[in-house]
C-alpha positions in Angstrom: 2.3 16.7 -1.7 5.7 17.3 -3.7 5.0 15.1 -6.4 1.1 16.0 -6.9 2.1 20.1 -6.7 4.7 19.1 -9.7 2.8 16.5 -11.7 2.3 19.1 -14.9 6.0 19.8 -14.8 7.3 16.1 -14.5 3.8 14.8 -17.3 2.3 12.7 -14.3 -1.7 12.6 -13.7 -2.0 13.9 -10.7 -4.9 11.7 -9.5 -2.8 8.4 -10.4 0.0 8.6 -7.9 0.5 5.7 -5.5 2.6 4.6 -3.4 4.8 1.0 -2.7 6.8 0.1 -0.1 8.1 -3.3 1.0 8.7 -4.7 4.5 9.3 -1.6 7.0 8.7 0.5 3.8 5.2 -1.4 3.5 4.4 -0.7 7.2 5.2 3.4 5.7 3.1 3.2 2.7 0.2 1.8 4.9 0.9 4.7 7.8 0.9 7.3 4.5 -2.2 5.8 2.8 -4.2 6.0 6.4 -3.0 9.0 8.2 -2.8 11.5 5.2 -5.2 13.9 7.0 -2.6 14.5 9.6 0.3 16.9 9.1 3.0 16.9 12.1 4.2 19.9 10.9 3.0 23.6 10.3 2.6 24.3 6.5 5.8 25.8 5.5 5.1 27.3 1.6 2.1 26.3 -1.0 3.1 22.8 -1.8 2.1 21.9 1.9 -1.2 22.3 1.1 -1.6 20.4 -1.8 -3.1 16.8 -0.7 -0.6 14.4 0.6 -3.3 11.2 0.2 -1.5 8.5 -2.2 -4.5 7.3 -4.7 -3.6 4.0 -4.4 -1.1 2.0 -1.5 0.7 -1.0 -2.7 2.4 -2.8 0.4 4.8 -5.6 -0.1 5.0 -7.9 2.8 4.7 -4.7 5.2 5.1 -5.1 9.0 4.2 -3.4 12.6 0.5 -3.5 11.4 -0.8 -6.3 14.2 -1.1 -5.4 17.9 1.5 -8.1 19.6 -0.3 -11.0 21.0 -3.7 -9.9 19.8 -5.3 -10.2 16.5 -6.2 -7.0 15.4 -4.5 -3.8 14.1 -1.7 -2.3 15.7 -2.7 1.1 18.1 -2.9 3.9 16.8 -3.5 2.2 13.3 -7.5 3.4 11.8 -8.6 3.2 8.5 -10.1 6.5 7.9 -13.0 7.4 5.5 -11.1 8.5 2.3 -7.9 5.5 2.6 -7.2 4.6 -0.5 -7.4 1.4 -2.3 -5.2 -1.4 -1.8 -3.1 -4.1 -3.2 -1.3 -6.2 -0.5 1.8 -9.4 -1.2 2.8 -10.9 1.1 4.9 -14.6 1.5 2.8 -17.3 3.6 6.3 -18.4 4.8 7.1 -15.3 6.3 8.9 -15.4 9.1 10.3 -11.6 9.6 6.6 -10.2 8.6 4.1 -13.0 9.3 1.1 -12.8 6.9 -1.5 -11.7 9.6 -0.2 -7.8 9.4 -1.7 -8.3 5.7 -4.6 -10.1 6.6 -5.5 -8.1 9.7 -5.4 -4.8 7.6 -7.2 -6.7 4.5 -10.0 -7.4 6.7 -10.2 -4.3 8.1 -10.4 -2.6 4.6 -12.9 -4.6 3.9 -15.1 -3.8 6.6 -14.5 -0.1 6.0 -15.6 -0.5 2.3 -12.1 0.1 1.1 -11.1 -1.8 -2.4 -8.4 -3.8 -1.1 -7.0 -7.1 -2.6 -4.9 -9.7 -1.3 -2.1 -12.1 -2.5 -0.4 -14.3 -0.3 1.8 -17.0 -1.7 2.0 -19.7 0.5 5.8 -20.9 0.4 7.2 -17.1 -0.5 9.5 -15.9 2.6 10.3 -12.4 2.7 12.0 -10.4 0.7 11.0 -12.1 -3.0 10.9 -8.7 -4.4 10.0 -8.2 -8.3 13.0 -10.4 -9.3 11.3 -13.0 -11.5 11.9 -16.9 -10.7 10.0 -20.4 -11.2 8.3 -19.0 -8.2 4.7 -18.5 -8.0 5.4 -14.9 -6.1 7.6 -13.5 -8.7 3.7 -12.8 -10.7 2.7 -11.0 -7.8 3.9 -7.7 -10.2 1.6 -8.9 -13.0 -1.4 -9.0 -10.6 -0.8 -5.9 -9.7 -0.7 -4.6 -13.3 -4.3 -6.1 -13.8 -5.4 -4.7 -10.6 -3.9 -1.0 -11.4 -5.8 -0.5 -15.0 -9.0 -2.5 -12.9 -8.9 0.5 -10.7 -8.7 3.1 -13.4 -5.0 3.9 -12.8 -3.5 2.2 -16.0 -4.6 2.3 -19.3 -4.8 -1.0 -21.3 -2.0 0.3 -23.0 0.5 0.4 -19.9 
């Protein structure tokens, strides 16, 4: 809500703000991205109701999204009409995070028609980041480049 009530003053587009987060932070972006309808707190001045919905969610091998021992989305975790598109990473080596909170939630975009896409890279562990390497996950940041002006958020110029 801060950043979209002061996108004229900073010279942001406020319907192109997203939101990234990796590991714990991804688990955030996710909970932000899906449960932007609910405020926990009464609206304290103008800038509180300005909408608080990211227009895109970008979580890097995020966490806490799979119920333990079952294969489906943790409680209390929907995917609401209005959650906005998303572009998951995650390592296939993962052994903090393990890849099925990212495929769990991809699948459940999908069947909520929400634009999702998926990377995993199969011998990536966590924690790869956007440092660049001989790795194959170190292009995960270029994908999403393509995927951001795909979805209307990036001009071919950015």
């Amino acid at each position: 809500s801060l950043v979209r009530s002061r996108a004229k003053e900073w010279g942001i587009n406020p319907q192109r703000i997203g939101i990234i987060g990796f590991s714990a932070g991804g688990h955030l972006a996710v909970a932000t991205g899906t449960s932007f309808e609910k405020r926990t707190y009464a609206p304290v001045d103008k800038v509180d109701q300005v909408s608080c919905r990211p227009d895109f969610v970008i979580p890097v091998y995020p966490g806490y999204l799979k119920a333990k021992d079952k294969d489906e989305l943790a409680p209390g975790l929907t995917i609401p009409k209005g959650t906005p598109p998303m572009f998951l990473v995650h390592g296939g080596a993962d052994i903090i995070s393990p890849t099925e909170h990212s495929v769990l939630l991809y699948l459940a975009l999908r069947r909520a028609g929400v634009p999702a896409e998926l990377h995993v890279y199969a011998g990536a562990t966590h924690d790869f980041g956007v440092r660049r390497s001989e790795q194959p996950c170190s292009t995960w940041t270029d994908a999403c480049v393509l995927w951001l002006r795909h979805q209307g958020f990036l001009g071919s110029d950015q």
